[in-house]
N, C-alpha and C positions, 0 to 999 in steps of 0.2 A: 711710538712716541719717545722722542728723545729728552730728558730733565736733568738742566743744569740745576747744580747744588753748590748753594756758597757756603763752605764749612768754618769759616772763620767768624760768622757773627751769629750771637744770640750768646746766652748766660751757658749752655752746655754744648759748645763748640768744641772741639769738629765730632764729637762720637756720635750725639743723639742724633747729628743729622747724615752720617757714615751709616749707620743702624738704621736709620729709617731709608736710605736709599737703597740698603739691601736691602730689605723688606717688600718694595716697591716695585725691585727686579721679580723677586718670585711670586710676590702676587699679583701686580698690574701689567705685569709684563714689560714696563718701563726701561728705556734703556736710560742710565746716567754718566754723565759729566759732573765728576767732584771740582771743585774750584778753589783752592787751598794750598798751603803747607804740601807739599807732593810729598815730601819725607814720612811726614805724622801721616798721611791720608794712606801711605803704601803700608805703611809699620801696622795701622790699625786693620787694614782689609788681609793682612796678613796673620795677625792676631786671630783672625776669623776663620782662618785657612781656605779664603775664598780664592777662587780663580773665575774668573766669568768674562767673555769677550764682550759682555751689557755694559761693561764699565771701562772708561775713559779719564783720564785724569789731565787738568790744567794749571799747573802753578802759577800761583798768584803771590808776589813776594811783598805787598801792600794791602794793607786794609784800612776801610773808613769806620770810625768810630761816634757812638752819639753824639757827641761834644765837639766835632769838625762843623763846620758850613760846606754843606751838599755840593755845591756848585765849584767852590775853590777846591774842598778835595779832590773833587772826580776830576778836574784838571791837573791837578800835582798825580793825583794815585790811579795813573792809566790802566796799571797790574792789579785792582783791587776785582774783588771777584762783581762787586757791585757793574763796574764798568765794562769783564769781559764779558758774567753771564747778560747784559742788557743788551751789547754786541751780539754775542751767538745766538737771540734770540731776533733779531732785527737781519741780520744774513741768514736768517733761517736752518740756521746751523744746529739748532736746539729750537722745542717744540715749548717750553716753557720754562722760565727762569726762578727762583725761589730761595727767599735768605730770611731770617732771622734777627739779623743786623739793622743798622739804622735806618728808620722808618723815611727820614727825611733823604735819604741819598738813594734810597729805591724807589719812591716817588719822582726823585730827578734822574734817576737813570731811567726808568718808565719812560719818563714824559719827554726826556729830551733826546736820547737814542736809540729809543725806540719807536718813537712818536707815534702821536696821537694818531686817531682815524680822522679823516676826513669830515670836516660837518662839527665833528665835536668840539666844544668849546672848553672844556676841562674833566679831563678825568676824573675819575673821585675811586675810592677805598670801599669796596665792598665785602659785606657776609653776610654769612646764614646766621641767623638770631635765635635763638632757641626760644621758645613760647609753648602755654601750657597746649597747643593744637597739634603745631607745627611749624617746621621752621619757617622762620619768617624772611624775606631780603630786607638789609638795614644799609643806608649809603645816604648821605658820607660817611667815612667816620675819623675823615682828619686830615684829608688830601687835601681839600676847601673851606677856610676857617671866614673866609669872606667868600659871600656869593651873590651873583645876583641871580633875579628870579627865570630867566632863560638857562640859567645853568640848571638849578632847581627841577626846571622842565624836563631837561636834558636826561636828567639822573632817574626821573620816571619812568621815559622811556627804556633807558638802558634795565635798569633795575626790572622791568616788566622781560624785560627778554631775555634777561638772564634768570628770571624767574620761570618762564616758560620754558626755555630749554633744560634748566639743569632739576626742576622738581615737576616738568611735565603740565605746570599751570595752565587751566587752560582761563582765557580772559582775568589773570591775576587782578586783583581789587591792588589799588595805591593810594597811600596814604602817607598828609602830612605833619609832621611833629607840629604842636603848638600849643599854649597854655588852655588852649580850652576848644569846646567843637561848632562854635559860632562864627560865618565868614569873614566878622569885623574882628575879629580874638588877632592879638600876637602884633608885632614889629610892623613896620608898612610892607617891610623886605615880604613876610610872611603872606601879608593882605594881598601885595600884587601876586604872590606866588599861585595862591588857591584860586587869583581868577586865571591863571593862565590855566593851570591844569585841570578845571570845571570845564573850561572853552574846549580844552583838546579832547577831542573826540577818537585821537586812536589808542588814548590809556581809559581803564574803567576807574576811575576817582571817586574814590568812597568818600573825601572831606579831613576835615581835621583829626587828628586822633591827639589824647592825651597822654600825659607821661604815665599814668594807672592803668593805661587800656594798652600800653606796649606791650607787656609780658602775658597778655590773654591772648594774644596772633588773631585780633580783629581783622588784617590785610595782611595781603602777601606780600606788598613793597610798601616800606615805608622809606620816607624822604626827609632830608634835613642838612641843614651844612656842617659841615664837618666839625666845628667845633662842638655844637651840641650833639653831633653822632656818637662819636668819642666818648665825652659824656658821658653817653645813653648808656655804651657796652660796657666799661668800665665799671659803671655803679652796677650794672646788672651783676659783673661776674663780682662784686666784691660781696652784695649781699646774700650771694648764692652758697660763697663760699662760708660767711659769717653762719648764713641758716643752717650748713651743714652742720657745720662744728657745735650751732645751740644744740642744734637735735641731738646731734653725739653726747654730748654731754648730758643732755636730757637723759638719754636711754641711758647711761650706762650709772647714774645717781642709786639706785639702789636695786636689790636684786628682782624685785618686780618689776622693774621696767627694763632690765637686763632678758629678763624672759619673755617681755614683749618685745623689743627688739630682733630676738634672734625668730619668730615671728612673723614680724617684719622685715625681718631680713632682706627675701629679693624684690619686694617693695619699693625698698627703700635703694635697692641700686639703680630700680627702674627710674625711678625719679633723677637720684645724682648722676643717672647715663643721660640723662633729658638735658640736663642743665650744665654738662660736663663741657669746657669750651675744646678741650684738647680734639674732642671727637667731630669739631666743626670745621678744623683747617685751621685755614688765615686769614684774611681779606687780600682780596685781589683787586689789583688796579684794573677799572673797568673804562672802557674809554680808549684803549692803548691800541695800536696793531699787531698786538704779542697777548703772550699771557705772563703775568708778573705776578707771583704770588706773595705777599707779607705774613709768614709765619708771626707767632706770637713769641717775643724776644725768652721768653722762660720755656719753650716747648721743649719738652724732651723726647725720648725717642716715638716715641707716641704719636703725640699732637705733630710731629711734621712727620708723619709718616701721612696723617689726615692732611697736610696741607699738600703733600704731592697727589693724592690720592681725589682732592677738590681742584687741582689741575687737571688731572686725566679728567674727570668729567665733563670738566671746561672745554677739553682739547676735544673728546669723544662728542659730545654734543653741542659743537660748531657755533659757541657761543660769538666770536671775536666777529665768523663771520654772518650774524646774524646782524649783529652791532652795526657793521656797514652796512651791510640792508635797510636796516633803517635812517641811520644817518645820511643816505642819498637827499632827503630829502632836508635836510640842513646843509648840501655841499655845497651852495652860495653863498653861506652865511660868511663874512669877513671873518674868517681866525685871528683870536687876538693875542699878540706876544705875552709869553710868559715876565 
């Protein structure tokens, strides 16, 4: 498997993601395409005193930044790693593309150079959700801030198959966000959603789930547009982080609880390994005829070592072309311009 690497975006560019591509080489057996700085990218694999024929390097003498609009940059910034790795994944030049950088201009290099599969009507942002079971599939979570309810459909399906290949699911249960678990509960957007996906008879549809019942892993695919996905992950990783720090704080207040801590000790890493997002990847654009993976813009060497690593499995278990498999049977449906 070949993984391009865009070293110039996210908060710890280009090391943590230099560091996690060699990492990637010796343990995934990956070969990589760095996409960057070719000077800083040579100076650093050198600092390493690496030599390895696994590794490739492509200079990119432009980058796209948060604060661009997606569409006019990747027209001015042809040289941004954004635009090549979406390229070399689309000539099949590279087996999977992965940046850290702007969420909005990897969405549009996804979607517009790499393009969609057949049948699909909109890609959406997927990941693994961490819950007290198991992980759970969560999509959208930002690709579709409006949706309508054939898309909604759309993401069940996808979501069940990417559920099935990459955690072995077998008849995964789907489930949709809503204020409550009554079929008249939530938006109308919402109302027509739950009778399409009660109707479809090739997803198993559990019904509504609440914002309470997320973090128990009720289902294996849960569904939602992407403005409320977003949301969902977000708040999860922020109170995860806030709980850590009470408990810390908690334990270390006086020397009795300092000795149950230590105690508690591998307990308690079992839990913040549970809830730890670095160890889940990124979200990956699902929907695409590539694999495009969105690390989390603060990952350090770590967390994108996980996100090439939630590649290879993608790539290993033939996710992209299951997705067509089942989109066959949406491939009359009019595609509607972005």
């Amino acid at each position: 498997m070949i993984v391009a690497i865009d070293t110039m975006g996210g908060d710890n560019a280009p090391f943590s993601q230099i560091e996690a591509g060699i990492s990637a080489i010796d343990k995934l057996g990956v070969e990589v395409i760095f996409l960057g700085d070719e000077k800083t990218i040579k100076s650093k694999l050198k600092d390493m005193q690496l030599d390895s024929d696994k590794i490739s390097i492509i200079h990119c003498s432009e980058n796209i930044t948060n604060d661009e609009k997606p569409v006019t940059a990747m027209k001015r910034k042809k040289n941004s790693p954004f635009v090549v790795g979406a390229n070399l994944v689309k000539e099949k030049k590279a087996d999977a593309f992965i940046s850290s950088g702007s969420t909005g201009a990897l969405l549009t290099a996804g979607t517009l150079i790499v393009g969609r599969i057949k049948g699909i009507l909109r890609p959406a942002l997927i990941v693994a959700y961490p819950t007290v079971k198991k992980p759970m599939i969560l999509l959208d979570l930002g690709a579709n801030a409006n949706v309508k309810p054939e898309y909604l459909n759309q993401f069940a399906f996808m979501g069940s198959s990417y559920s099935k290949a990459i955690f072995d699911t077998q008849n995964p249960s789907v489930g949709l966000v809503n204020i409550g678990t009554e079929e008249t509960k939530g938006s109308t957007l919402y109302q027509e959603t739950h009778k399409l996906l009660k109707e479809n008879k090739k997803i198993n549809f559990y019904g509504n789930v609440e914002g309470r019942d997320i973090p128990s892993g009720v289902v294996d695919v849960l569904v939602c547009d992407g403005f409320t996905g977003n949301i969902v992950l977000k708040l999860t990783e922020g109170v995860a982080i806030g709980l850590m720090k009470l408990i810390k704080q908690s334990l270390m207040s006086s020397l009795k609880s300092k000795i149950g801590a230590m105690l508690a000790k591998d307990g308690l890493k079992k839990v913040k390994s549970k809830f730890d997002y670095e160890e889940y990847g990124g979200a990956m654009l699902i929907g695409i005829d590539g694999i495009v993976v969105k690390a989390h813009g603060s990952s350090n060497a770590k967390a994108f070592y996980y996100a090439i690593n939630q590649a290879k499995k993608t790539y290993d278990a033939k996710v992209v072309d299951s997705i067509k498999e089942m989109a066959k049977e949406f491939a009359d449906v009019k595609q509607e311009v972005e």
